[in-house]
VOKERO-571562 format. One line per field, with one value per residue (C-alpha): residue number from 1; x, y, z. Coordinates in steps of 0.2 Angstrom, whole numbers, padded with zeros to 4 digits. Example, Ala and Ser with C-alpha at 12.3 -4.5 7.8 and 13.67 -1.06 7.14 Angstrom:
BEGIN
num <- [1; 2]
x <- [0062; 0068]
y <- [-0022; -0005]
z <- [0039; 0036]
***
This chain:
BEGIN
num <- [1; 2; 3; 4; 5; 6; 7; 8; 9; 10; 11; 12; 13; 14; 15; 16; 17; 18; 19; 20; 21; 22; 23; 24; 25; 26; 27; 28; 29; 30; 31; 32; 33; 34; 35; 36; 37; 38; 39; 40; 41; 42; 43; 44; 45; 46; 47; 48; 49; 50; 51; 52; 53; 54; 55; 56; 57; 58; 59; 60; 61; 62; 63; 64; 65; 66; 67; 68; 69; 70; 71; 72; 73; 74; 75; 76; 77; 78; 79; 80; 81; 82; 83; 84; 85; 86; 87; 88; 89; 90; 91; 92; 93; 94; 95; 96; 97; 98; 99; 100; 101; 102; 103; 104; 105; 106; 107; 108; 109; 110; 111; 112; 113; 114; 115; 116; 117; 118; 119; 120; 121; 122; 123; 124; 125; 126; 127; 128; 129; 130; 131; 132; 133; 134; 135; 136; 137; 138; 139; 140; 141; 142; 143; 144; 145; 146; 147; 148; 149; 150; 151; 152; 153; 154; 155; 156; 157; 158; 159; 160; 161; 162; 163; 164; 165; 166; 167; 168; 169; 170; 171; 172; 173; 174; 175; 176; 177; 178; 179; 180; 181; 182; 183; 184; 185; 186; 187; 188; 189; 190; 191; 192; 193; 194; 195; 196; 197; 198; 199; 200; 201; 202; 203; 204; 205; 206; 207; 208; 209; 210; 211; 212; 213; 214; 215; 216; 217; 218; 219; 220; 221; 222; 223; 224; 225; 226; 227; 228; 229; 230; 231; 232; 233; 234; 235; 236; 237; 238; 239; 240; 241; 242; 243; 244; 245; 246; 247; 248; 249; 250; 251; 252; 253; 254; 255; 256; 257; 258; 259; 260; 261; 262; 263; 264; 265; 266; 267; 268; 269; 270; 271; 272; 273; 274; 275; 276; 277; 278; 279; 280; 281; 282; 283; 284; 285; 286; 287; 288; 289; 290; 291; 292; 293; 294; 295; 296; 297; 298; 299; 300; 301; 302; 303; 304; 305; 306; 307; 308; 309; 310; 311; 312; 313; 314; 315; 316; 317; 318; 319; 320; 321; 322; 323; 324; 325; 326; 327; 328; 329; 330; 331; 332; 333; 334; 335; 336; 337; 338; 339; 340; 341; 342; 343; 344; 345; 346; 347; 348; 349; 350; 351; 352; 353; 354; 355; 356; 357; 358; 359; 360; 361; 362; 363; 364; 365; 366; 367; 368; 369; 370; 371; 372; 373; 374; 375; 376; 377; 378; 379; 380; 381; 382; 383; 384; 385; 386; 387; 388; 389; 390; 391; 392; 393; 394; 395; 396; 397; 398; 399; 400; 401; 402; 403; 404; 405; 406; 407; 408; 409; 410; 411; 412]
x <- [-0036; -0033; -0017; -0017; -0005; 0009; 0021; 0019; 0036; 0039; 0035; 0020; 0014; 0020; 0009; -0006; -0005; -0007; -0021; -0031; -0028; -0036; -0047; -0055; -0054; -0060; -0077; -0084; -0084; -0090; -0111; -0111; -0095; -0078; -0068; -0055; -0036; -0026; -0011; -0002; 0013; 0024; 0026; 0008; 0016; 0003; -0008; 0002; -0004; 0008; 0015; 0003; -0011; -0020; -0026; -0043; -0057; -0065; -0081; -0085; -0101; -0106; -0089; -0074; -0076; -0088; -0093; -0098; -0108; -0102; -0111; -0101; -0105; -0091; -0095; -0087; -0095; -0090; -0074; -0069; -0067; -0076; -0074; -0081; -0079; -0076; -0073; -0070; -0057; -0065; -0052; -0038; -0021; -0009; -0007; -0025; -0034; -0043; -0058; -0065; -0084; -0094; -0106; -0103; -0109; -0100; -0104; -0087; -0095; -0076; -0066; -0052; -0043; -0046; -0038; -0050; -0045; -0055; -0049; -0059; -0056; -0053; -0056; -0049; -0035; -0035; -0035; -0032; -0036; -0036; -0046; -0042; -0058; -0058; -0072; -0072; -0079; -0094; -0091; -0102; -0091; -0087; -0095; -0097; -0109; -0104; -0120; -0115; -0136; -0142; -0124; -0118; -0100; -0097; -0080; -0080; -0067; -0065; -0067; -0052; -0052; -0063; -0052; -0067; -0061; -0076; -0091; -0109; -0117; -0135; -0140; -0158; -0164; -0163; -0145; -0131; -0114; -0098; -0083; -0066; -0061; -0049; -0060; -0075; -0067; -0075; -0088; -0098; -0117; -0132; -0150; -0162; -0175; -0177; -0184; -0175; -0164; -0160; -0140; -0133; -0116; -0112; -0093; -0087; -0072; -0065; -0072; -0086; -0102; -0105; -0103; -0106; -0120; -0120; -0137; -0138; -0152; -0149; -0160; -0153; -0151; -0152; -0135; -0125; -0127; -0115; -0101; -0100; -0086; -0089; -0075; -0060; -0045; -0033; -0015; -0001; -0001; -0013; -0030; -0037; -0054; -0062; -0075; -0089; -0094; -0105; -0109; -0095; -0094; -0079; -0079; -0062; -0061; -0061; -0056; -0061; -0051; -0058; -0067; -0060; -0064; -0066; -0051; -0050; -0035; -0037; -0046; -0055; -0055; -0071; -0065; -0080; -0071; -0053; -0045; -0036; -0024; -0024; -0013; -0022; -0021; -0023; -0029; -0043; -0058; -0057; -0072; -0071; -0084; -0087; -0089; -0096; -0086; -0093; -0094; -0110; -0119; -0121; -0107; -0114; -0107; -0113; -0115; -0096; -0090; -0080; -0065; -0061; -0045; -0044; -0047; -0031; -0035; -0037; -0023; -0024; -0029; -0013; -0013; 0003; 0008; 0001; 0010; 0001; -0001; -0013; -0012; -0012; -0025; -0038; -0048; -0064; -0067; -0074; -0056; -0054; -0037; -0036; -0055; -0057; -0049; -0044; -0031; -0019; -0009; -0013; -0031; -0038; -0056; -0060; -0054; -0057; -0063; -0061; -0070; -0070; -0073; -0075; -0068; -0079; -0075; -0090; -0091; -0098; -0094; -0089; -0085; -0080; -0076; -0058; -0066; -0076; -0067; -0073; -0077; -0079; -0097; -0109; -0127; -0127; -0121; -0102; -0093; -0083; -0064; -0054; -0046; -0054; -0051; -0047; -0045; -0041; -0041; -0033; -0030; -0029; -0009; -0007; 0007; 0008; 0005; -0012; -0020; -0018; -0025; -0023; -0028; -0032; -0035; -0051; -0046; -0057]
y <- [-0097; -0117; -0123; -0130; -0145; -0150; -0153; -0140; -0132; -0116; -0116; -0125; -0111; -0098; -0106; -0112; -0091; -0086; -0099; -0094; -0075; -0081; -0091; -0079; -0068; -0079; -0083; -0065; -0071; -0088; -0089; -0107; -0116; -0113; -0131; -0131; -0141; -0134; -0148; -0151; -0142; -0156; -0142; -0149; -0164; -0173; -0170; -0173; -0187; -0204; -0217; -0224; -0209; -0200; -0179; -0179; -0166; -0156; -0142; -0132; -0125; -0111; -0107; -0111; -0097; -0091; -0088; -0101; -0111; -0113; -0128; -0135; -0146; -0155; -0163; -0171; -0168; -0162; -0172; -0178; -0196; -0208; -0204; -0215; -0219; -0202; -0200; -0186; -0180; -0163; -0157; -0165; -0165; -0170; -0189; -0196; -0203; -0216; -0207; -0205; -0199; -0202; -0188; -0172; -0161; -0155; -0140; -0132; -0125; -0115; -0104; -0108; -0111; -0129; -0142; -0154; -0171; -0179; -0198; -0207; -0219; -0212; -0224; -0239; -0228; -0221; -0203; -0187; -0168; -0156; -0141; -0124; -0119; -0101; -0100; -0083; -0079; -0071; -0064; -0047; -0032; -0021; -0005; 0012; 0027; 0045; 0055; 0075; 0084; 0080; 0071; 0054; 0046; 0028; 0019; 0002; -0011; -0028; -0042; -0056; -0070; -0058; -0045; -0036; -0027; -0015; -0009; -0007; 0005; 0008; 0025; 0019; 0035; 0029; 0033; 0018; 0019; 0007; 0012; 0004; -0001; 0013; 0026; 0018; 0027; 0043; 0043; 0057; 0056; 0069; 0067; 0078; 0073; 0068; 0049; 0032; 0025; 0009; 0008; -0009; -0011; -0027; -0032; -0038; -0045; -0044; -0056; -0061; -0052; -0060; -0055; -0053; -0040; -0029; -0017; -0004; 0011; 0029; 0043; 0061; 0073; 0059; 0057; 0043; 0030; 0032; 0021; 0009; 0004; -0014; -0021; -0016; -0026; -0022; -0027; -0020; -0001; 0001; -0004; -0007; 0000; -0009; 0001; -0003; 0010; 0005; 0020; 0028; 0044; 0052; 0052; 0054; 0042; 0050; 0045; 0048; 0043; 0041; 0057; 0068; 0075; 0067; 0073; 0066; 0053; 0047; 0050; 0038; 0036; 0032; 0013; -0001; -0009; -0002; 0000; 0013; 0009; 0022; 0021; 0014; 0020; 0001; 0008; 0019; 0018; 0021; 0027; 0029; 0037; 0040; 0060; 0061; 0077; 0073; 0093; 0090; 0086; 0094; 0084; 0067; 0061; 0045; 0033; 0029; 0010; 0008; -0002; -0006; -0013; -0028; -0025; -0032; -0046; -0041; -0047; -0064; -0063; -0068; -0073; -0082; -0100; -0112; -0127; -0141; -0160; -0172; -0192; -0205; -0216; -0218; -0230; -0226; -0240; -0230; -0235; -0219; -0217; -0211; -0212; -0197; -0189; -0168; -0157; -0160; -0143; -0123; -0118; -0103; -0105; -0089; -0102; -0119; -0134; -0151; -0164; -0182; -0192; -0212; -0221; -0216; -0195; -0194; -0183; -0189; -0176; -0157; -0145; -0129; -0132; -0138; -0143; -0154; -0170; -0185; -0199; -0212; -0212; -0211; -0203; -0211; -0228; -0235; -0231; -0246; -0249; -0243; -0228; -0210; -0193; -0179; -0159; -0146; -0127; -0120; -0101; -0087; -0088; -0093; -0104; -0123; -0126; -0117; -0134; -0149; -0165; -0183; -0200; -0204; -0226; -0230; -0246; -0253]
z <- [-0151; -0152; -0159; -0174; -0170; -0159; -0173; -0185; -0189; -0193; -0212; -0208; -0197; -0208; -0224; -0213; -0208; -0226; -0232; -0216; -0221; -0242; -0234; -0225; -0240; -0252; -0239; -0242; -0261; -0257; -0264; -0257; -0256; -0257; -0265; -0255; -0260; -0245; -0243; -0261; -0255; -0243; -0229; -0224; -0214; -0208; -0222; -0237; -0246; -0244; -0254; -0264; -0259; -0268; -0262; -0261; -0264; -0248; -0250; -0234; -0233; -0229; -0227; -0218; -0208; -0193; -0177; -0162; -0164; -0180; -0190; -0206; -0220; -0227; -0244; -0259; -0273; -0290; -0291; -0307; -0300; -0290; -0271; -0259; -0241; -0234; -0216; -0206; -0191; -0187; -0173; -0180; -0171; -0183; -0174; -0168; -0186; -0178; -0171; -0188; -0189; -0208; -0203; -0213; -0202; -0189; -0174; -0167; -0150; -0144; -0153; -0161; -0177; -0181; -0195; -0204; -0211; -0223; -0227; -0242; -0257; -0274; -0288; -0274; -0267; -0252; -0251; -0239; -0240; -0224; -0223; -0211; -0200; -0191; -0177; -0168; -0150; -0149; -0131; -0129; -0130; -0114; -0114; -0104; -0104; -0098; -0101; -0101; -0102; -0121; -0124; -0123; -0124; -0125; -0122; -0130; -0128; -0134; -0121; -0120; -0132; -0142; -0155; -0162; -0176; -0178; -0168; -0177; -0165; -0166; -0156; -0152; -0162; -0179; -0181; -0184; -0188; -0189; -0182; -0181; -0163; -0163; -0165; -0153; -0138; -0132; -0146; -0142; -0148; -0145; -0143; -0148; -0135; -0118; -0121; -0113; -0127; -0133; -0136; -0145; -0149; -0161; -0161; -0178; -0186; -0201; -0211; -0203; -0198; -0183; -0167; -0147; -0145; -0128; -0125; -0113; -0110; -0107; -0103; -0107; -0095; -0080; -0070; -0072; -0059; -0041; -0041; -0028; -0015; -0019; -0003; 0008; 0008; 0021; 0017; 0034; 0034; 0019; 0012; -0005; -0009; -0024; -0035; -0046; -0058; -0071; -0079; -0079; -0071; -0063; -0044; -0030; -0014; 0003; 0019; 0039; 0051; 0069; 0074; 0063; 0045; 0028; 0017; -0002; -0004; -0020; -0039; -0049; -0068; -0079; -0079; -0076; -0060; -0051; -0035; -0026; -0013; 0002; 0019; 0033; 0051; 0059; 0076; 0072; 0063; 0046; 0034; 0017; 0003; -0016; -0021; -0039; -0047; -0066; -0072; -0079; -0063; -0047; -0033; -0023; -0007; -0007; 0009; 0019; 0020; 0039; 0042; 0061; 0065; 0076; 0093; 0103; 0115; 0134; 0144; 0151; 0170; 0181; 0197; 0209; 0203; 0217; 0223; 0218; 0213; 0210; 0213; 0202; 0210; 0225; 0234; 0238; 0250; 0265; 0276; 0278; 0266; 0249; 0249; 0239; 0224; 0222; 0221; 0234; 0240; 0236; 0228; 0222; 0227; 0213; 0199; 0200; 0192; 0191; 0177; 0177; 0162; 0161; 0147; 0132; 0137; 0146; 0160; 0176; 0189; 0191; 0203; 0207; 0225; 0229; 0247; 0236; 0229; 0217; 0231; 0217; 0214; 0200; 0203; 0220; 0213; 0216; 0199; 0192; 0194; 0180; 0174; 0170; 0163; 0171; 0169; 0184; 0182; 0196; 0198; 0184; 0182; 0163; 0165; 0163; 0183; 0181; 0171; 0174; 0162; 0164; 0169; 0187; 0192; 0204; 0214; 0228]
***
């Protein structure tokens, strides 16, 4: 729920605690509107009239307590004195009064437990009220089936944010009944035919009768549906295998490893979504699958999910270090002398490669042939003086003299 304010102290808290608690009270009472004169003690910092103001009169209609969206009106009528000028801080920290609205109708659209300041002008003085405003969630609430032949059992649990405080359930076959959130676990209904069903389960709070709505459909005698292994998460020498389960039924985690047999490694529980953490054999494969063991219906093997561990790399092929060196520029002139450029030295004819590049990482010559070098040319044509790239991949050894990169100078 919103704070109220950043600098309410303790007594403020404690008294905004109780007039929330009346005011909620006093809402189921409320025809139309409730007047409300929150702020005539002093612990109301902010809102305590100053020096020379007067405490104003505040209506909150319907009440100041509701649901999201929850739509107020905030009036000033039936005073005894003239009250004019009325403006409005809706979300009011207990600082910012300069963003001042003269609508009276406001929509909180989140949850929260929010203070309202009203500014006006009574008979030519200023004047100031603040009001408390509950808004609740309306979140739906969670809800599993676990059907048993004819029978039904529903677990209901409040979602976060949203403390229902009651349950109106409607059975779909006339029947309704509200429950306290305690006693909405493992409520057990029966049907007395075979039809589809139409469950809705309204939270509710206290003081309020509004609420999220959840619906679901059964069929009696039908099984509940499989759970589901929804991923696999390995973590070292053990995996996590998430479930979904839906409606609810009671299943156990098995687990194959390799060739051999499934064995049962774990249980599961009733609960919507959970995991189960399982050792993990990271050099095999390993399967895992969902066996139903509800009592009330036959046992379900359902389809395996597979794990393979990582396959490890292949070893690098190695080979002897060759004895090796390329220079650093040629002159393809046609004298005769440095006309060419290549691996100088030992070669392995089974893996090589050499690539020239020109400036812009272009390639413009390849081959695979250490008995063929680079003579300078560029299809058929002279290539310009200047420096290029080069790469040589010589022999399957996987140390540093197997590769060989760098920049090589053409000069005519």
């Amino acid at each position: 729920m919103k704070r109220i304010g950043p600098r309410m102290t303790r007594m403020e808290r404690i008294t905004t605690d109780f007039l929330v608690r009346n005011l909620q009270k006093s809402a189921l009472s409320a025809s139309s509107a409730v007047l409300l004169f929150l702020f005539a003690s002093s612990s109301f910092g902010q809102c305590t009239p100053r020096l020379g103001e007067l405490t104003g009169a505040l209506h909150i209609q319907p009440t100041p307590v509701g649901c999201v969206p929850f739509s107020i009106s905030a009036l000033t009528t039936n005073v005894t004195k003239t009250q004019t000028n009325a403006r409005f801080v809706y979300e009011y920290d207990g600082q910012n009064e300069a963003k001042t609205t003269t609508s009276p109708v406001y929509t909180y659209r989140q949850a929260g437990v929010y203070r309202l300041l009203q500014l006006s002008d009574i008979d030519g003085l200023p004047a100031r009220v603040c009001a408390i405003v509950t808004v609740y969630d309306t979140i739906p609430p969670l809800l599993s089936l676990v059907s048993c032949g004819s029978s039904l059992t529903i677990n209901v649990s409040a979602p976060p944010l949203s403390p229902y405080e009651t349950y109106q359930i409607d059975w779909g076959d006339g029947q309704t009944e509200r429950l306290p959130a305690a006693e909405a676990q493992n409520k057990v209904h029966t049907y007395t035919t075979g039809n589809t069903y139409r469950i809705q389960v309204k939270g509710q709070y206290q003081f309020v009768t509004c609420g999220g709505l959840t619906t679901r459909s059964f069929k009696p005698g039908e099984p509940p549906k499989p759970p589901v292994i929804s991923r696999l998460e390995p973590n070292g020498k053990q995996i996590r295998v998430f479930v979904n389960n839906d409606e609810g039924g009671l299943f156990a985690l098995e687990q194959k490893i390799g060739s051999g047999d499934f064995q049962r490694v774990a249980s599961g529980t009733r609960a919507v979504s959970s995991q189960l953490t399982v050792p993990l054999d990271t050099v095999q494969t390993n399967c895992f699958r969902l066996v139903q063991i509800d009592p009330c219906f036959p046992a379900a093997n359902y389809t395996a999910t597979c794990y393979e561990p990582p396959k490890p790399k292949p070893p690098v092929p190695t080979g002897p270090v060759l004895n090796w060196w390329v220079p650093t520029a040629f002159t393809p002139n046609g004298d005769g002398q440095n006309d060419t450029f290549g691996v100088i030295g030992e070669t392995d004819p089974t893996d090589f490669q050499l690539s020239i590049m020109n400036r812009w990482s272009v390639l413009i010559f390849r081959t695979t042939d250490p008995a063929q070098p680079w003579n300078g040319t560029v299809a058929g044509e002279p290539a310009p003086v200047g420096l290029y790239g080069f790469h040589v991949r010589n022999g399957r050894t996987n140390s540093e003299n197997s590769q060989k990169s760098g920049m090589i100078l053409l000069v005519r």
